[in-house]
C-alpha positions as CSV (number, residue, x, y, z in Angstrom):
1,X,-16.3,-7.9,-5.2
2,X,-18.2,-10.3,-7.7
3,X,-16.3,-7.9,-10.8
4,X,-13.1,-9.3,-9.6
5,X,-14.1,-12.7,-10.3
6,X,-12.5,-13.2,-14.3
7,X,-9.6,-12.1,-12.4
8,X,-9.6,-14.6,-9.9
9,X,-10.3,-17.5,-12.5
10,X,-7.3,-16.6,-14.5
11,X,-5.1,-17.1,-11.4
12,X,-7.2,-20.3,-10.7
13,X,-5.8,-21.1,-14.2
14,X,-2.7,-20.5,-13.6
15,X,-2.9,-24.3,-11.8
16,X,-3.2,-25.8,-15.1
17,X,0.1,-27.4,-16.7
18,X,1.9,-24.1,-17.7
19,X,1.8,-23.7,-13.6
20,X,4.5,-27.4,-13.3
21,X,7.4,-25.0,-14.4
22,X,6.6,-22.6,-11.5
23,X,7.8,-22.7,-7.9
24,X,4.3,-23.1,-5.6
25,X,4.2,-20.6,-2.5
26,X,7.2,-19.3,-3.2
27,X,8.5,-16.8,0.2
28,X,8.4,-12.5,-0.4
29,X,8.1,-11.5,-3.9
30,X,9.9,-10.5,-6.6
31,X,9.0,-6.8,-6.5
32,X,10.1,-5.2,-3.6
33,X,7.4,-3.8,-1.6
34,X,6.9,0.4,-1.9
35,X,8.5,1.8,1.8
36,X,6.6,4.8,1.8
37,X,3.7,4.2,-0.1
38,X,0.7,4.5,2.9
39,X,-1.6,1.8,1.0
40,X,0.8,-1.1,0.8
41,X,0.1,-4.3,2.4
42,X,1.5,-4.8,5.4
43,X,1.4,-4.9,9.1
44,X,1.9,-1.8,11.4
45,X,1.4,0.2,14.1
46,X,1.5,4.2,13.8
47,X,1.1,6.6,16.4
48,X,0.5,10.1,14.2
49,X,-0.3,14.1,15.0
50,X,-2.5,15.4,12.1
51,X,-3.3,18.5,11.2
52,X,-6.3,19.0,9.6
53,X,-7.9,22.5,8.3
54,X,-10.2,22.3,11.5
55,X,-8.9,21.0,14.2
56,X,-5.8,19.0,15.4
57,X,-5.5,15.2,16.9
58,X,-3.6,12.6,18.0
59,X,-4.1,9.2,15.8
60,X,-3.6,5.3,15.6
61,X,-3.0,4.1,12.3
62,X,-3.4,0.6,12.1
63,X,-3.0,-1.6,9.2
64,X,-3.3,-5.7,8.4
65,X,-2.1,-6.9,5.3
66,X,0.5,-9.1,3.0
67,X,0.9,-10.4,-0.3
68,X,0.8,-14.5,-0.5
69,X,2.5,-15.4,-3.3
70,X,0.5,-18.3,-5.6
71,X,3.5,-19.4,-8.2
72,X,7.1,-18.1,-9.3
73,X,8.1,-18.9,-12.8
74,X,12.1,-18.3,-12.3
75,X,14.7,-16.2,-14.0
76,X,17.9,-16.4,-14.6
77,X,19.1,-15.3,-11.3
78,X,17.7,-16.1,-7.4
79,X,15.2,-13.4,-6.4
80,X,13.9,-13.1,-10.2
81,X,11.4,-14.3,-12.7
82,X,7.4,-13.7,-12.7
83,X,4.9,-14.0,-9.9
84,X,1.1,-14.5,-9.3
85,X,-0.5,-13.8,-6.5
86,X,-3.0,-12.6,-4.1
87,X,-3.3,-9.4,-1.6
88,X,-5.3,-8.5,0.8
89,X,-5.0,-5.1,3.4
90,X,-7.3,-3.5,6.2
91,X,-6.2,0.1,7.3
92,X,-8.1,1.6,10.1
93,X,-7.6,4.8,12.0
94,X,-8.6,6.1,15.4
95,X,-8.8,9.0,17.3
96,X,-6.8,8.9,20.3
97,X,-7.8,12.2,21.8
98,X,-11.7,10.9,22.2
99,X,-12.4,9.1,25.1
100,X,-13.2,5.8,23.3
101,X,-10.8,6.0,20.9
102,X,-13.3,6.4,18.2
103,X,-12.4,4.7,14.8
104,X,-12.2,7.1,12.4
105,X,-12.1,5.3,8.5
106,X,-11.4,1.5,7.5
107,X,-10.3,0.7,4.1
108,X,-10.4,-2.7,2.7
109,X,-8.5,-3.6,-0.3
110,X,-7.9,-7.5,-2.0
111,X,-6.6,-7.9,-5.2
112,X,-4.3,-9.7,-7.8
113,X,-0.6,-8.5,-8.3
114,X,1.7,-10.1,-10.9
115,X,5.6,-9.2,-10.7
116,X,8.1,-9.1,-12.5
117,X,11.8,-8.7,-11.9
118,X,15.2,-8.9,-14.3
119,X,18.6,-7.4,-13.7
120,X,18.3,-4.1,-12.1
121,X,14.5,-3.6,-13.5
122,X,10.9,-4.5,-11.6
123,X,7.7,-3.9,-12.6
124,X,4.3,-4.6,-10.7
125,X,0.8,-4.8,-12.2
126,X,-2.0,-5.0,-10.0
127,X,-6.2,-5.6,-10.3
128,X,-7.9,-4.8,-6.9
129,X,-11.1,-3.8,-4.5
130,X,-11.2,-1.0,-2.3
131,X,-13.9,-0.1,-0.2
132,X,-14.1,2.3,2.7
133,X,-16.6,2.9,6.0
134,X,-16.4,6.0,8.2
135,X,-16.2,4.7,11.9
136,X,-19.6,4.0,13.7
137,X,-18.4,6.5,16.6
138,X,-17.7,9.5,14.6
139,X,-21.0,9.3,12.7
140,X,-22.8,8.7,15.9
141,X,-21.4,11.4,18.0
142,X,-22.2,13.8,14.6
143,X,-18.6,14.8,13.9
144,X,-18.6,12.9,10.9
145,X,-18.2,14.4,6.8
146,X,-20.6,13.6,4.5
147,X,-20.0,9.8,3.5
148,X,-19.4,9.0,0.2
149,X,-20.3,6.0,-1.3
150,X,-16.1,4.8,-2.4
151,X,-16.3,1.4,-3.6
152,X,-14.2,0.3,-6.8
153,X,-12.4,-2.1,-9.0
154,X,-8.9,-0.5,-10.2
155,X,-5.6,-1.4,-12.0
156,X,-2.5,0.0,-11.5
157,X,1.0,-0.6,-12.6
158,X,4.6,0.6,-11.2
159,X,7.7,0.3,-12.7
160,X,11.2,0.1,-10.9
161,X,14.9,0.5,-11.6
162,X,17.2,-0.8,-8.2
163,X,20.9,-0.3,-8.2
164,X,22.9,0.2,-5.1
165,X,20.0,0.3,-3.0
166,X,18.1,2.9,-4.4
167,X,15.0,2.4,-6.6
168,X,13.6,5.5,-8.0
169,X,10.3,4.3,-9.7
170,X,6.9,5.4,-11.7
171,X,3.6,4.3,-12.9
172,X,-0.3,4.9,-12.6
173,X,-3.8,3.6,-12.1
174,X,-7.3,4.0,-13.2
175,X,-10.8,2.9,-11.9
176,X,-12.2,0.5,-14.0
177,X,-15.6,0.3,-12.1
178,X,-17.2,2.5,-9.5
179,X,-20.4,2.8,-7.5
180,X,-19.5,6.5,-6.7
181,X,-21.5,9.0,-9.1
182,X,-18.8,11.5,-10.8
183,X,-15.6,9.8,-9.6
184,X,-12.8,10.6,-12.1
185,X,-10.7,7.8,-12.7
186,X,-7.0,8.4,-13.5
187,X,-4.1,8.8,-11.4
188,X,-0.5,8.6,-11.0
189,X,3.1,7.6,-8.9
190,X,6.2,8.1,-8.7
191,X,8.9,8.1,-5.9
192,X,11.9,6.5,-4.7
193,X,13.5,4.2,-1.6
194,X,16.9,2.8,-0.2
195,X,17.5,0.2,1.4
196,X,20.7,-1.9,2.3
197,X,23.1,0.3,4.7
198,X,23.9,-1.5,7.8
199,X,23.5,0.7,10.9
200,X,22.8,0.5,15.0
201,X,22.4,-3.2,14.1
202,X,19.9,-3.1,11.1
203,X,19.6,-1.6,7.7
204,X,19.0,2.2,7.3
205,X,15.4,2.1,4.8
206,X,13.9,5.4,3.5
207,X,11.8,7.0,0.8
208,X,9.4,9.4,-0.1
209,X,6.3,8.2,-2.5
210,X,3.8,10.4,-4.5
211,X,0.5,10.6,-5.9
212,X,-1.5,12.5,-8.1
213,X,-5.4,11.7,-8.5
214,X,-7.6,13.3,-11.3
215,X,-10.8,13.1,-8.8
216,X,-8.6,15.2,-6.2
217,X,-7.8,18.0,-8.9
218,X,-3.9,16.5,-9.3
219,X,-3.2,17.9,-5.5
220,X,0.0,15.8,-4.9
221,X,-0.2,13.8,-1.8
222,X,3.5,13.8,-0.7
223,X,4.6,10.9,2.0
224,X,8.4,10.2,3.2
225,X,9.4,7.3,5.9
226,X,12.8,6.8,7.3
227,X,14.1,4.7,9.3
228,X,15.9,1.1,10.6
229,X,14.7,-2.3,9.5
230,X,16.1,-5.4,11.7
231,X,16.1,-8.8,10.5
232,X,16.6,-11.4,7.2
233,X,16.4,-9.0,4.8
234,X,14.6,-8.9,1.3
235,X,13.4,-11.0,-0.7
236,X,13.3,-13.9,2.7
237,X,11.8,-10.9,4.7
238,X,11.2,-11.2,8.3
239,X,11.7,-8.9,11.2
240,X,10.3,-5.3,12.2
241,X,11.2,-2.2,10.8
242,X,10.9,1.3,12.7
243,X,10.3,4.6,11.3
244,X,9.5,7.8,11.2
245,X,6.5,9.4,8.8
246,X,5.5,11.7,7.5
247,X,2.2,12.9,4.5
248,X,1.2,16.2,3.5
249,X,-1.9,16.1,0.6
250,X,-5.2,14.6,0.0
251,X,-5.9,12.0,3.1
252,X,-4.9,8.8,2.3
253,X,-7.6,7.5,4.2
254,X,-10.5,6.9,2.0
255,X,-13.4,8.8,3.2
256,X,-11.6,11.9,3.6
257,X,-9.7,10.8,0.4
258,X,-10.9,14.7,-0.5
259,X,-9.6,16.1,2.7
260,X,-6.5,18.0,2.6
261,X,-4.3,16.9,5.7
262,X,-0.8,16.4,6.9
263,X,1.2,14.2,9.7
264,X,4.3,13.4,11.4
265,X,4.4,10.4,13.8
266,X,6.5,7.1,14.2
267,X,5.6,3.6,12.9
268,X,6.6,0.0,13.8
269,X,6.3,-2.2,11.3
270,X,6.1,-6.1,11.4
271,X,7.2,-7.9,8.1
272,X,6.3,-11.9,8.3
C-alpha cells in the first residue's frame, strides 16, 4: 500500500487553488460504471453454480465497494467534465455446499480513478492495490491450491463511446509493482453495455465484458449480465438492479486467478 502514496498526494493536491473551479463531492461519476465487468466497485449479492475442472458447487459472491467522488471540474453539459476520486472494493466468495459455508477467496482493491466524459465519449484511468487471501477454512480443511503470493500496484485505462444506450468500449492495464515472483504484467478489455429501455417498471441493463491477461496465456475470460435496474437512474444513481450472470475463463477471483472456471447464477445489486 505505501507505493500508492505519490498517488494519494497528488489527489491531496488537488485541494490547492486549481481545486476552487471544481464541484466538491460531487454525486455518481462521470464515467458510467462497467455492468458486467466482475471487479467493479460496487455492492452485491450473487448466488452462482460453478463449474470447475474438479468438482461442482454452489457459491455466494459477495462484494462491498463504491467510488466517492473528491472534485468535478465541469463541462459543457450536466453529467460531464473531469473527475478525481477514490475507490475502494472487497469481493469475497463462499462455498455454500460446505457445512460452514467456508469462504473461499477475498480480494481487496483501493485506488485512484480520474474520469472523463464529453459528448458521446468517456474515458477512465485508474492507479490501484489489489491483494488477495484464500479463506481460512479451505486451507484448514486441506482443500485449498497452492497460495500465491498476488499483491500489486496496477494502472489501467478504458475508453468509451455511448449513443443510444449502448457503449461498446476498450482499453488495458499493466502491473506496475508486484511481490509475486514471474507475474507477467500486461493485459487487456474490451466489451459493451445498454442501458435505458424502460421495462416491468425499470430499465432493461445488459453487457458482456472481456479480458485478456499475459500471466494467464491471453485465455479470454468472457462475462455477460442482463437484467432490470429500478430506481433514479445514472449519473444520480440509486436503487437495485437484478440480474442474471454469467463467466466462462480464468477465475476472476484472485487466488485461482489461474484456474479455468465458468458460472451461471443471479445477482442483486445495491447502487447508493
Amino acid at each position: 500500500m505505501r507505493r500508492l502514496a505519490p498517488f494519494a498526494a497528488i489527489v491531496a493536491a488537488m485541494s490547492g487553488p486549481a481545486a476552487a473551479y471544481a464541484e466538491t463531492f460531487p454525486a455518481g461519476d462521470v464515467f458510467r460504471p462497467l455492468l458486467a465487468d466482475p471487479m467493479e466497485p460496487r455492492f452485491f449479492i450473487s448466488v452462482l453454480s460453478v463449474e470447475r475442472s474438479s468438482d461442482r458447487l454452489t457459491a455466494a459472491s459477495v462484494g462491498g465497494g463504491a467510488t466517492f467522488g473528491l472534485y468535478r471540474w465541469p463541462g459543457e453539459s450536466a453529467g460531464e467534465g473531469w473527475q478525481a476520486g477514490v475507490f475502494g472494493a472487497v469481493f469475497s466468495q463462499f462455498d455454500l455446499d460446505a457445512a460452514s459455508d467456508d469462504l473461499i477467496n477475498t480480494d481487496f482493491r483501493f485506488g485512484f480513478p480520474l474520469s472523463y466524459k464529453r459528448g458521446e465519449f468517456s474515458a477512465r484511468a485508474r492507479v490501484f492495490h489489489q491483494s488477495s487471501h484464500l479463506g481460512d477454512e479451505i486451507i484448514l480443511n486441506g482443500g485449498a491450491p497452492e497460495r500465491i503470493d498476488l499483491s500489486y500496484e496496477a494502472l489501467d485505462l478504458v475508453l468509451g463511446w455511448e449513443r443510444g444506450g449502448w457503449r461498446p468500449y476498450a482499453g488495458g492495464s499493466y502491473i506496475v509493482s508486484t511481490d509475486l515472483e514471474g507475474a507477467k504484467k500486461a493485459g487487456l478489455q474490451a466489451g459493451f453495455d445498454y442501458a435505458g429501455r424502460a421495462l416491468l417498471g425499470g430499465r432493461l441493463v445488459g453487457g458482456v465484458d472481456l479480458k485478456w491477461f499475459e500471466d494467464t496465456d491471453w485465455r479470454a475470460g468472457v462475462s455477460a449480465k442482463l437484467g432490470l435496474e429500478f430506481g433514479r437512474a445514472w449519473p444520480a444513481r440509486r436503487g437495485l438492479t437484478v440480474l442474471l450472470e454469467a463467466f466462462d475463463g480464468p477465475a476472476p477471483f484472485g487466488q485461482y486467478h489461474r484456474h479455468s472456471i465458468s458460472y451461471a447464477g443471479v445477482s442483486v445489486q445495491f447502487d447508493l
